[in-house]
Each structure stands twice: as structure tokens, then as C-alpha cells.
VEXTI-288423 format. One record per residue (C-alpha): residue number from 1; residue in one letter; chain; x, y, z negated. Coordinates in Angstrom, 3 decimals, decimal comma. Each point is the difference from the previous one (the first is absolute). Example, Ala and Ser with C-alpha at 12.3 -4.5 7.8 and 13.67 -1.06 7.14 Angstrom:
2
> 1_A_A_12,300_-4,500_-7,800;
> 2_S_A_1,370_3,440_0,660;
end
This chain:
377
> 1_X_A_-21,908_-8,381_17,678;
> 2_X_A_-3,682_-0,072_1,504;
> 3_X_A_-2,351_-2,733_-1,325;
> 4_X_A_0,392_-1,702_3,107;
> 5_X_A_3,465_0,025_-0,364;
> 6_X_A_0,195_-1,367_-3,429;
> 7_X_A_-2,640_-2,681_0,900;
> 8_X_A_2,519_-1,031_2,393;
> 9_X_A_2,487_-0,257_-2,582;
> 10_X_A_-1,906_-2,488_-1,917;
> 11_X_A_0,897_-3,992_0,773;
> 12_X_A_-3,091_-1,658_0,973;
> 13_X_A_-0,493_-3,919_-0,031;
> 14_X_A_1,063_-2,497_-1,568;
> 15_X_A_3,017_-0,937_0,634;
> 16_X_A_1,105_3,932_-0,198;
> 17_X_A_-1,743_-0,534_-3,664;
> 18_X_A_2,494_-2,562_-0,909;
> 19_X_A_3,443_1,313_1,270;
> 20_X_A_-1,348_2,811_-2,193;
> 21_X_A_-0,790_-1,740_-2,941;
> 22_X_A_3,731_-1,455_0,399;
> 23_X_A_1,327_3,253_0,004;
> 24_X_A_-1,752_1,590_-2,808;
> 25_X_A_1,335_-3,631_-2,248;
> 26_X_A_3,411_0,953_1,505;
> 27_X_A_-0,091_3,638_-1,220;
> 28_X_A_-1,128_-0,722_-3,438;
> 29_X_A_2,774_-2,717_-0,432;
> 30_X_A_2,283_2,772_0,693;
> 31_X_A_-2,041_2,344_-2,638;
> 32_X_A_-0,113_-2,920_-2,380;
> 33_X_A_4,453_-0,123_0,462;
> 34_X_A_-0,184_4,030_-1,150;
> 35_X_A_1,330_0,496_3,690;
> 36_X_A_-1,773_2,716_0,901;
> 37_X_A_-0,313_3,697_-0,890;
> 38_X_A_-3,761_0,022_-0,898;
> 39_X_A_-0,932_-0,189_3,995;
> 40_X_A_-0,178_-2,486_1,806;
> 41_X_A_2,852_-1,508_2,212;
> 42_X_A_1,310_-1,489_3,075;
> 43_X_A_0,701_-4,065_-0,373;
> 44_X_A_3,297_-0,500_1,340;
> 45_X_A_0,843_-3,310_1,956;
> 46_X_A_3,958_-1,095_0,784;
> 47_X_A_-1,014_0,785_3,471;
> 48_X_A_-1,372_3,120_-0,685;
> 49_X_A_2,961_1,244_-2,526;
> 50_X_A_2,461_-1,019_3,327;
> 51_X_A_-1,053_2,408_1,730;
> 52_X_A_0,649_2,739_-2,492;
> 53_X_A_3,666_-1,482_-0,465;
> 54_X_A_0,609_0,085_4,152;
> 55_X_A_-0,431_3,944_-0,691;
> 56_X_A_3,471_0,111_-1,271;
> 57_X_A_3,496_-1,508_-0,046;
> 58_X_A_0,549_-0,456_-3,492;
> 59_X_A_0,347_-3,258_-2,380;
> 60_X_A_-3,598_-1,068_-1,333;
> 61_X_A_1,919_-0,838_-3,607;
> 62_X_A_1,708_3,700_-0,061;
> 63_X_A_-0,640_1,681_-3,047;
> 64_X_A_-1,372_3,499_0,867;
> 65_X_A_-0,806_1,032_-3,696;
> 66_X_A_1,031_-1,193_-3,554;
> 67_X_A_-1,990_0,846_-3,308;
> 68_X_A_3,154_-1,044_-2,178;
> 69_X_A_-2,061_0,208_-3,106;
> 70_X_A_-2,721_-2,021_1,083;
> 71_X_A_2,348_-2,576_1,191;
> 72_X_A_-2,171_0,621_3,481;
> 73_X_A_1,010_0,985_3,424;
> 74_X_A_-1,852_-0,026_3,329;
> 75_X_A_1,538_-1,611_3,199;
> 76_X_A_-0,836_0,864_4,018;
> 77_X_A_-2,408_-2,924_-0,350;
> 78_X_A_-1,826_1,204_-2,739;
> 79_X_A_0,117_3,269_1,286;
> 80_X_A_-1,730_-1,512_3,547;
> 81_X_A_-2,622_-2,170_-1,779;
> 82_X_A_-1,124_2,972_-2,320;
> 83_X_A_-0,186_2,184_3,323;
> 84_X_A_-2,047_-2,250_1,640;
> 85_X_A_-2,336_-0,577_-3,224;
> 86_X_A_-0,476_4,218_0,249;
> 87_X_A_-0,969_-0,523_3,422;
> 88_X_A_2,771_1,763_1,844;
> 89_X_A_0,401_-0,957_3,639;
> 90_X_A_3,432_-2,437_0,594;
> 91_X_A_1,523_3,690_1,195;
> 92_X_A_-0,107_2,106_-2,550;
> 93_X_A_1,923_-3,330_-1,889;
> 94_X_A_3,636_2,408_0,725;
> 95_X_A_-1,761_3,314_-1,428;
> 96_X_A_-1,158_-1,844_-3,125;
> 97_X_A_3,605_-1,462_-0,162;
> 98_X_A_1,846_2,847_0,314;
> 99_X_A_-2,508_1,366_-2,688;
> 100_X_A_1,306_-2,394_-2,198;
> 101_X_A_3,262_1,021_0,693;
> 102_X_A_-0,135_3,815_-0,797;
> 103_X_A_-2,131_-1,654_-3,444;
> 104_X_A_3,297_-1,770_-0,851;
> 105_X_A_2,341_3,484_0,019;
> 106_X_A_-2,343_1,483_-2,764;
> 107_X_A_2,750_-0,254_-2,698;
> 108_X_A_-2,617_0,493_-2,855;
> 109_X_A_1,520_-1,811_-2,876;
> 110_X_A_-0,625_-4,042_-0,390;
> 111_X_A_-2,803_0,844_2,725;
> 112_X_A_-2,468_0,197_-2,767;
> 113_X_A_-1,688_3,109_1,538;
> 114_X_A_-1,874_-2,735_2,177;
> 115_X_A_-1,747_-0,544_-3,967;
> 116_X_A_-0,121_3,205_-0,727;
> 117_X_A_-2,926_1,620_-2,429;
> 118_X_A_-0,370_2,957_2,154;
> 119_X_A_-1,304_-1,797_2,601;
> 120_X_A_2,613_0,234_2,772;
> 121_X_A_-0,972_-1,707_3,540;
> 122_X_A_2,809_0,132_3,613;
> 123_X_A_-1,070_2,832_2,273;
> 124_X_A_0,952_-0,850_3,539;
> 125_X_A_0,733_2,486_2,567;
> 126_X_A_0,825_-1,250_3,469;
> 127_X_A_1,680_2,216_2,958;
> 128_X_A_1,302_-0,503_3,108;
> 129_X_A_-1,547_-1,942_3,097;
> 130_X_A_-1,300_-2,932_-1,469;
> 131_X_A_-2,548_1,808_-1,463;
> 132_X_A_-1,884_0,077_3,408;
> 133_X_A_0,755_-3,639_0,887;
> 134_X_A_-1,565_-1,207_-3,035;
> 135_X_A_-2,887_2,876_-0,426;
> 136_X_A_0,809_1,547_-3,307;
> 137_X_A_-1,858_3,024_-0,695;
> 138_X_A_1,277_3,176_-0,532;
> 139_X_A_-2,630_2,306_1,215;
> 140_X_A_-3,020_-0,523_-2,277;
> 141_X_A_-1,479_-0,842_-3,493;
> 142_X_A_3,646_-1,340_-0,043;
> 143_X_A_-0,205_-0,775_-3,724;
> 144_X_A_-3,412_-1,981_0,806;
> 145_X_A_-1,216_-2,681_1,406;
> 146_X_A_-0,469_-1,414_3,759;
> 147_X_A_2,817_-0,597_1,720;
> 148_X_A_1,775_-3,667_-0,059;
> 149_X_A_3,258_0,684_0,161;
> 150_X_A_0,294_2,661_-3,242;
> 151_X_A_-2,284_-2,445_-1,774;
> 152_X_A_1,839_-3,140_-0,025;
> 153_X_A_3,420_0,632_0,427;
> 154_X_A_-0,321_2,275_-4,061;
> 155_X_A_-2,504_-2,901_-0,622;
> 156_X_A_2,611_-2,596_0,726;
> 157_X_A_2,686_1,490_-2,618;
> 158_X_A_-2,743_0,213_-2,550;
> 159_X_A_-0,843_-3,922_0,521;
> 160_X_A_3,798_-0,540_-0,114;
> 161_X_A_0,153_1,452_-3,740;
> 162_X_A_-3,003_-1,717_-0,630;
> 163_X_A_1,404_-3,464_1,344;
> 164_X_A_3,577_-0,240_-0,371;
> 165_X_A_0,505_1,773_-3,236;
> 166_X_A_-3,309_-0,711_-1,514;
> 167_X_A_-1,176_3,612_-0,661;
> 168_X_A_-3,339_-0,293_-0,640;
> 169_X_A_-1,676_2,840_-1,927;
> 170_X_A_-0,457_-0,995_-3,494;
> 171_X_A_3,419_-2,220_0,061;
> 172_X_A_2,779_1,439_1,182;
> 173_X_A_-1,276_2,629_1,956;
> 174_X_A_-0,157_2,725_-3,389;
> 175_X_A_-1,903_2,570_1,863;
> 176_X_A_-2,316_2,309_-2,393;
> 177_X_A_-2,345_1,073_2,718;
> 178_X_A_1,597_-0,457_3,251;
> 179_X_A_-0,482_1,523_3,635;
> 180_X_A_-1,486_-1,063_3,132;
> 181_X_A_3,069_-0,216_1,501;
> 182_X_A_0,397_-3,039_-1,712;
> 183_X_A_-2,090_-2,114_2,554;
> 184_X_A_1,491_1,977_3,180;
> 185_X_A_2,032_3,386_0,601;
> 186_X_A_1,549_0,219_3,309;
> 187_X_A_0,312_3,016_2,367;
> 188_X_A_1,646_1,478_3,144;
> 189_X_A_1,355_3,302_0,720;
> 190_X_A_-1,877_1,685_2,876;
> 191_X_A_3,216_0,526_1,661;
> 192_X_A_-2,106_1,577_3,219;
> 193_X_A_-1,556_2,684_-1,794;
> 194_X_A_3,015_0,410_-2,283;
> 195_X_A_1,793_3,716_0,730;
> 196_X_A_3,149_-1,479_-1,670;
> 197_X_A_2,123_-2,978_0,577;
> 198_X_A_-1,223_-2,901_-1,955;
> 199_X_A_0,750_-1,550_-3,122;
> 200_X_A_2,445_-2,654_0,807;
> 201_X_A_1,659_2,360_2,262;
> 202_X_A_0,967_1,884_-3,502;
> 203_X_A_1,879_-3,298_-1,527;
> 204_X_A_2,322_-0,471_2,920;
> 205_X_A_-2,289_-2,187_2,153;
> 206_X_A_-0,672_1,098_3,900;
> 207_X_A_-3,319_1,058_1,041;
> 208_X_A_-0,254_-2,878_1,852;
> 209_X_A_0,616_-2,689_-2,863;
> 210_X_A_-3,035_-1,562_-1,734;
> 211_X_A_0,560_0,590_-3,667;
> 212_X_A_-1,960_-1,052_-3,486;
> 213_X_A_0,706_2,196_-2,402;
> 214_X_A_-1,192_-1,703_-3,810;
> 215_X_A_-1,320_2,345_-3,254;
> 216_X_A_-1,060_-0,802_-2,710;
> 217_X_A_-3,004_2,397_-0,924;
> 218_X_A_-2,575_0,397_-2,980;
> 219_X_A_-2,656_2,045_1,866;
> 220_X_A_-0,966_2,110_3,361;
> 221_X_A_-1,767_3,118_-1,090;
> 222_X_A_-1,648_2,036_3,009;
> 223_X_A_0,678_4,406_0,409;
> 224_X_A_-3,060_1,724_1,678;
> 225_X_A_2,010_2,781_1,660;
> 226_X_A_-2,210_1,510_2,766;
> 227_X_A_0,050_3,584_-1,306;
> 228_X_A_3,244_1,203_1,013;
> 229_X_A_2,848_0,148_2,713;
> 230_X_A_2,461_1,721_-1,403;
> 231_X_A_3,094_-2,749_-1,258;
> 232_X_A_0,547_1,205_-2,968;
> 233_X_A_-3,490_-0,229_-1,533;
> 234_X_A_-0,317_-3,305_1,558;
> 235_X_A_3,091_-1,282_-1,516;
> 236_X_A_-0,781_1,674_-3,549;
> 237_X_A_-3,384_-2,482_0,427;
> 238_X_A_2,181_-2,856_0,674;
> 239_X_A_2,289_0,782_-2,812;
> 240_X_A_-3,049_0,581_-2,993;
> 241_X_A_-0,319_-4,216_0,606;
> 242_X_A_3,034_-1,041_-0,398;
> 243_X_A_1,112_1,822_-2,915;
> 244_X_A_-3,037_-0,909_-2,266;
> 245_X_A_0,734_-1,344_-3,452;
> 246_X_A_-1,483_-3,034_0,812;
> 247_X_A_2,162_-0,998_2,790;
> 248_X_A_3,168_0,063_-2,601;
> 249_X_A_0,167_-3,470_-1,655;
> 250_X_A_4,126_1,357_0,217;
> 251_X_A_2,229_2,246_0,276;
> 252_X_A_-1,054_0,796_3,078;
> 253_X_A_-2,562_-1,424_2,933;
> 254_X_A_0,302_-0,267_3,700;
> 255_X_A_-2,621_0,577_2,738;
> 256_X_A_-0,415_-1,627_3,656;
> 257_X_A_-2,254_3,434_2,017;
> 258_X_A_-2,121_-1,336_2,381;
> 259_X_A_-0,783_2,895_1,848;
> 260_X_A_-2,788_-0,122_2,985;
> 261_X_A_1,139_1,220_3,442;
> 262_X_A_-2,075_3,163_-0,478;
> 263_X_A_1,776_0,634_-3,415;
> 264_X_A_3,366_-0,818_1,619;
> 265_X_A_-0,111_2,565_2,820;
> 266_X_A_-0,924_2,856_-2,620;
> 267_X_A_3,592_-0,770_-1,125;
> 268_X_A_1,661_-0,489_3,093;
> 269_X_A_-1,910_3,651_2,094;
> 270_X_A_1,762_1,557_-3,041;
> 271_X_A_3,442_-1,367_0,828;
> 272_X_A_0,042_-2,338_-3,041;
> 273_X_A_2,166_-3,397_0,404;
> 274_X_A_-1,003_-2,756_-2,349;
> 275_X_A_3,595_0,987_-2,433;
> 276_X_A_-1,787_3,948_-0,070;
> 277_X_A_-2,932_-1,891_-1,396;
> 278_X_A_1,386_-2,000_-2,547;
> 279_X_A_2,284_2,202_-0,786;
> 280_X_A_-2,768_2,500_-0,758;
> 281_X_A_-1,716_-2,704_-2,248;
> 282_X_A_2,699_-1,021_-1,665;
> 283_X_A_0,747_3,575_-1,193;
> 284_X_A_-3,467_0,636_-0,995;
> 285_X_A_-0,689_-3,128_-1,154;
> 286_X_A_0,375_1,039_-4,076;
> 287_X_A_-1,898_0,166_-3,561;
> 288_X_A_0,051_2,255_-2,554;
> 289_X_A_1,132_-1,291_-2,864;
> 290_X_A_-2,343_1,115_-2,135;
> 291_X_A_-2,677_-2,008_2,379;
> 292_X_A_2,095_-3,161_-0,528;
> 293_X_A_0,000_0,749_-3,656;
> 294_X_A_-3,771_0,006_-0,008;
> 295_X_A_-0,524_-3,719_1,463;
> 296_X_A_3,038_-1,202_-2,303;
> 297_X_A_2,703_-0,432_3,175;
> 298_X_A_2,371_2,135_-0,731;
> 299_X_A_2,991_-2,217_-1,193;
> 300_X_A_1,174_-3,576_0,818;
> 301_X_A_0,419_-3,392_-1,082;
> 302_X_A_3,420_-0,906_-0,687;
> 303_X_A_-0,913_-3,319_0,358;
> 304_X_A_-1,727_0,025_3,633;
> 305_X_A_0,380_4,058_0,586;
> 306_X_A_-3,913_-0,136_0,743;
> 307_X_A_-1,367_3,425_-0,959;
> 308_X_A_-1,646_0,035_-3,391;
> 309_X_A_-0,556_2,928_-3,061;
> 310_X_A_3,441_1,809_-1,559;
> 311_X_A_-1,609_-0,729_-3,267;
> 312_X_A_0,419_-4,314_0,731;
> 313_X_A_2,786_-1,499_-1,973;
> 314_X_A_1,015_-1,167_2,924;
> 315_X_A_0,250_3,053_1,795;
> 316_X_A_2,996_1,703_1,702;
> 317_X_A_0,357_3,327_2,499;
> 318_X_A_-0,935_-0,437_3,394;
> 319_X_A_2,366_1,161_2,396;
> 320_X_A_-1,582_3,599_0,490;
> 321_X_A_0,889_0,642_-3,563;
> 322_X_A_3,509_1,050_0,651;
> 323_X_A_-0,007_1,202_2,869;
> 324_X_A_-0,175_3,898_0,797;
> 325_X_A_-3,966_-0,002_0,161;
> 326_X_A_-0,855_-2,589_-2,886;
> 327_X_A_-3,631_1,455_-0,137;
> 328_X_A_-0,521_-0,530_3,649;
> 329_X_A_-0,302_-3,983_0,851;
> 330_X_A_0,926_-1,878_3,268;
> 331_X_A_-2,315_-2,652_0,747;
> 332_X_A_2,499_-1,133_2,996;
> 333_X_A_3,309_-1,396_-0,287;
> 334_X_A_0,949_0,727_3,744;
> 335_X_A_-1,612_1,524_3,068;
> 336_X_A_-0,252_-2,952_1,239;
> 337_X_A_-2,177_-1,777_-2,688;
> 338_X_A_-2,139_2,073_2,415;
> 339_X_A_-0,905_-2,509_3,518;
> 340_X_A_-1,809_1,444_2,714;
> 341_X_A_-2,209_-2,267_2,763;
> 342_X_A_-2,666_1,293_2,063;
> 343_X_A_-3,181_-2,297_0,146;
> 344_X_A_-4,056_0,163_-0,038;
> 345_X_A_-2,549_1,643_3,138;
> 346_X_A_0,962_3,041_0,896;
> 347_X_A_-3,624_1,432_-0,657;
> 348_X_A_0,126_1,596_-3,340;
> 349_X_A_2,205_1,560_-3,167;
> 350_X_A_0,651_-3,040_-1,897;
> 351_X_A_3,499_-1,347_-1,446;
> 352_X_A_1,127_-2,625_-2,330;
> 353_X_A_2,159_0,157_-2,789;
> 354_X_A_1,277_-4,009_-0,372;
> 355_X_A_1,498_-0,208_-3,738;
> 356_X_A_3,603_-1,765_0,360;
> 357_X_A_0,764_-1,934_-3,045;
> 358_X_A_4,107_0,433_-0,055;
> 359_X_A_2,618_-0,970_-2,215;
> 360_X_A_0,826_2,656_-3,374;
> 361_X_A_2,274_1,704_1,414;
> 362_X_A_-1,538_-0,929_3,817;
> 363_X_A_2,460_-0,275_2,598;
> 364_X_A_0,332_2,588_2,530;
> 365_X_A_-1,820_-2,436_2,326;
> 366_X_A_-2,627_-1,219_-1,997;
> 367_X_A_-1,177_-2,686_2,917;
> 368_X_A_1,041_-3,049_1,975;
> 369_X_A_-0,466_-0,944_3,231;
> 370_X_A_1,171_-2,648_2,781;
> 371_X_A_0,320_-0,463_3,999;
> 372_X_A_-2,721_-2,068_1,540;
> 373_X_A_1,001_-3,205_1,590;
> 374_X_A_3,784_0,814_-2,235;
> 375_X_A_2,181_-3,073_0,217;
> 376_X_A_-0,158_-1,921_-3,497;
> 377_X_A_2,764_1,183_-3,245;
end
């Protein structure tokens, strides 16, 4: 923005200086409520919220998403107004509902994950053609800021916790440290620059559908990876993140790779489908032992079969233990704890491992997702 661009943004006279001053009394009756996430947010009128509801045929008093143990649960209506309060425009209202949807499959018990001490936050990934009606990003600094539609539509879920289920951070909401993603984290696949079928297209959906598919994650840690082309070494890279000893709270972990287009097609020129890649990680995707012994991981709880020291009184063997290689350790249940999406500018070597938090043991899909614009359960 040029000075004379931002002097234009400014509100001069008067009256301007009033309607401000209303607005700025507005937003800090909504701080003052503990309805915001620490920004500020968009004041929602019945007039305003209608227009988010005409987005979609559903019920205002549906329930999309029940916190049994809080005695909570958030309905299309609350889902709209806390939307509109993130500042989504009225059509990305079905994307954020469909959003809540996939949220609703994760079967984590009592849904207390959404409390969690680690610090878990949703991870939205959205495919299909909506993404270009709406303007999500997918090409660029996709895991930053500027771009509307990826900004509001994770903020909106955020607000919902916040709002409907009253997780503010030192209440309910547990978290020791946190994440970012807790205010926003919502992507799209750069299907165009993608030299596989996208990731919807993997869970039964056609090409052609708009799809949200819901994670819940604990961190996004970034692989420089411009010094090679040849798969193998790339995928060894790949495969040194997510079998760290810090990504295994249990048994075993999960990863979402977010591979660039540039990191993709080193893959694909090599004849590589996405199953030859994570089938490749998930077979080199294993500890020594001995290196689990020396961070105190190498046995489990037999209360919550999280990883912990053989020497605990709680301790038992971890699966590895009898099986044919007990000093070798898998740090993946299943290939496909493994996801694959292409994303990011196709102008340099850099990936993303996203850190799944999954069930102990995970499921074999360790993810949820829903149909855009889906009629109601």
C-alpha cells in the first residue's frame, strides 16, 4: 500500500469519526463477552447473519457438532454467526459448514482432544472447484497470511471453539504452548500444478467434487530439499521428520506431506505414484531401539499405550517387541498413516511435514472429511 493509498484509507470528517467511534464501542463489547480470538471481529447483525444462512439448505437449529462432556454443541446458526464474526464472505458459509462436518467424524474419545495439552488446532484442506470460486490459496506462503478466504474460513472454526464450547486458553482450552494454527489453518491443494490426482480423488470422491478434508495436527515443520533429484534421497529427507522422537507422544504418529509442485514432479519423472511414496516411507520410517531407549520411549503405557521408559511401573512392550525385528521400531501403523497433497509456489525445494495427532492405535485413515454443499445427516 503507497502512502497515498493508505491516506485514502483513513475516514476523514466528522461524521466518518463517529460511525467509527461506534464501531470501535461495538468491537470491544464483543472483546469484553470473551467473543473473540485476541483479534478483532466482524459485528454481526440478523440481517447480516441471513445472508450467510441463504448459502445453504439446512435447518438454522441443526446440530453440526456436540462436545458431550462439556454439555456444549454448536448449531448451523452458530456456526453462521461465528463465520461472519471471522470475517468470511456469506459464500464460503457451505465450506466452513462442511468443515464442521468432517470436525464431527474425528472419533477421538469424549472429543476432549479439542482440550488437549499438546496443543492440537483443525487443519483444513479444501479441493475441488470451489476453491477458485471462493479464492483459496494454494499457490503461495500457503501456511501464511493474505488471502481471505484461507484466513477466515480456519478462523471461523477457531471462533466456534472459542464461542460455543467456551475454549478459551487458560479454561478449558489445556494447551501447554499451543500453535498458530490455533487462530487460522486452512489450505488448498494446487490441483493445477499437481502431477497426481488430488487428494479427495484418493477417498472415493470425483475430481470434480469440492471436498474438506478435517485433521487434527500439533505442528507444520518445513524440509529444505533443493540439493537433490534423485527420489530416493528426497524421500529419505522427508522420512528423517517424521520419525523423530519427538513426534511420538504414541505408539506411533502420522504425517500429512505437503509437497511443492517442484518436489512433486521429482517423484512423478521417476515413475513414482503417491502409494510408491508412502509406501517407501512407511518402510523406512523406523528407530533403533537403542535410540528410543536413550530418550526413555521405548515401552508403553498400559494405561493410554503413549510411549514412555521400559523401566516405568507402568510400562509394557510395544508392539515391535515381539515381532521378528524387536530391535528395529515402526513409527507407522499403516502406509497410509502416510497422506500425500501437493501445495505451495512452484519456485523452490521446500515441503511440509503436518504432524497428525491420531488415535493409539490410529485408524488406517487417520482423517475426516465431507462434500461441500452435502445434504444435512
Amino acid at each position: 500500500m503507497t502512502t497515498t493509498t493508505l491516506a485514502e484509507a483513513t475516514m476523514p470528517g466528522a461524521e466518518a469519526e463517529a460511525e467509527a467511534d461506534q464501531l470501535r464501542e461495538v468491537l470491544e463489547h464483543y472483546w469484553e463477552h470473551d467473543w473473540t480470538d485476541g483479534l478483532p471481529v466482524v459485528p454481526v447483525t440478523e440481517g447480516y447473519l441471513a445472508r450467510f444462512l441463504a448459502t445453504v439448505e439446512r435447518d438454522p437449529e441443526e446440530i453440526l457438532f456436540t462436545i458431550t462432556h462439556l454439555n456444549r454443541h454448536l448449531t448451523v446458526r452458530l456456526a453462521a454467526i461465528n463465520a461472519a464474526m471471522a470475517g468470511c464472505r456469506p459464500e464460503y458459509f457451505p465450506v466452513v459448514l462442511a468443515a464442521w462436518e468432517a470436525i464431527a467424524k474425528e472419533p477421538h474419545p469424549a472429543r476432549g482432544i479439542w482440550q488437549s495439552t499438546t496443543g492440537t488446532a483443525p487443519f483444513l484442506v479444501v479441493n475441488g472447484p470451489v476453491r477458485g470460486e471462493i479464492g483459496l490459496n494454494s499457490q503461495g506462503n500457503i501456511f501464511g497470511s493474505g488471502f481471505r478466504a484461507n484466513a477466515t474460513i480456519g478462523r471461523a472454526i477457531r471462533l466456534g471453539l472459542i464461542n460455543a464450547f467456551g475454549l478459551h486458553p487458560h479454561k478449558l482450552d489445556q494447551a501447554t504452548q499451543g500453535t498458530p494454527a490455533k487462530y487460522s489453518a486452512c489450505i488448498a491443494e494446487n490441483e493445477e500444478q499437481s502431477p497426481w490426482a488430488p487428494l479427495h480423488t484418493d477417498y472415493g470422491f470425483d475430481a470434480s467434487e469440492s471436498v474438506v478434508t478435517a485433521y487434527v495436527i500439533r505442528s507444520v515443520m518445513h524440509i529444505e530439499a533443493r540439493h537433490t533429484m534423485d527420489p530416493e534421497q528426497l524421500a529419505l529427507d522427508f522420512v528423517d521428520t517424521i520419525r523423530r522422537t519427538g513426534s511420538l507422544i504414541h505408539e506411533y504418529t502420522s504425517a500429512l506431506l505437503v509437497l511443492v509442485p517442484e518436489h512433486a514432479d521429482v517423484f512423478a519423472s521417476a515413475g513414482w505414484s503417491k502409494d510408491d511414496l508412502r509406501n517407501f516411507i512407511f518402510e523406512h520410517a523406523t528407530r533403533p531401539r537403542s535410540e528410543l531407549v536413550a530418550v526413555g520411549k521405548d515401552a508403553l503405557s498400559h494405561k493410554t499405550r503413549w510411549r514412555l521408559s521400559s523401566d516405568h511401573p507402568d510400562s509394557m512392550p510395544d508392539t515391535a517387541a515381539a515381532s521378528d525385528t524387536p530391535d528395529t521400531v515402526r513409527v507407522l501403523s499403516h502406509p497410509t498413516s502416510i497422506q500425500i497433497m501437493v501445495a505451495g509456489a512452484n519456485n523452490a525445494g521446500v515441503s511440509a511435514v503436518v504432524e497428525v495427532f491420531t488415535l493409539n492405535p490410529p485408524r488406517v485413515q487417520p482423517f475426516s472429511y465431507s462434500r461441500i454443499g452435502a445434504a444435512g445427516h
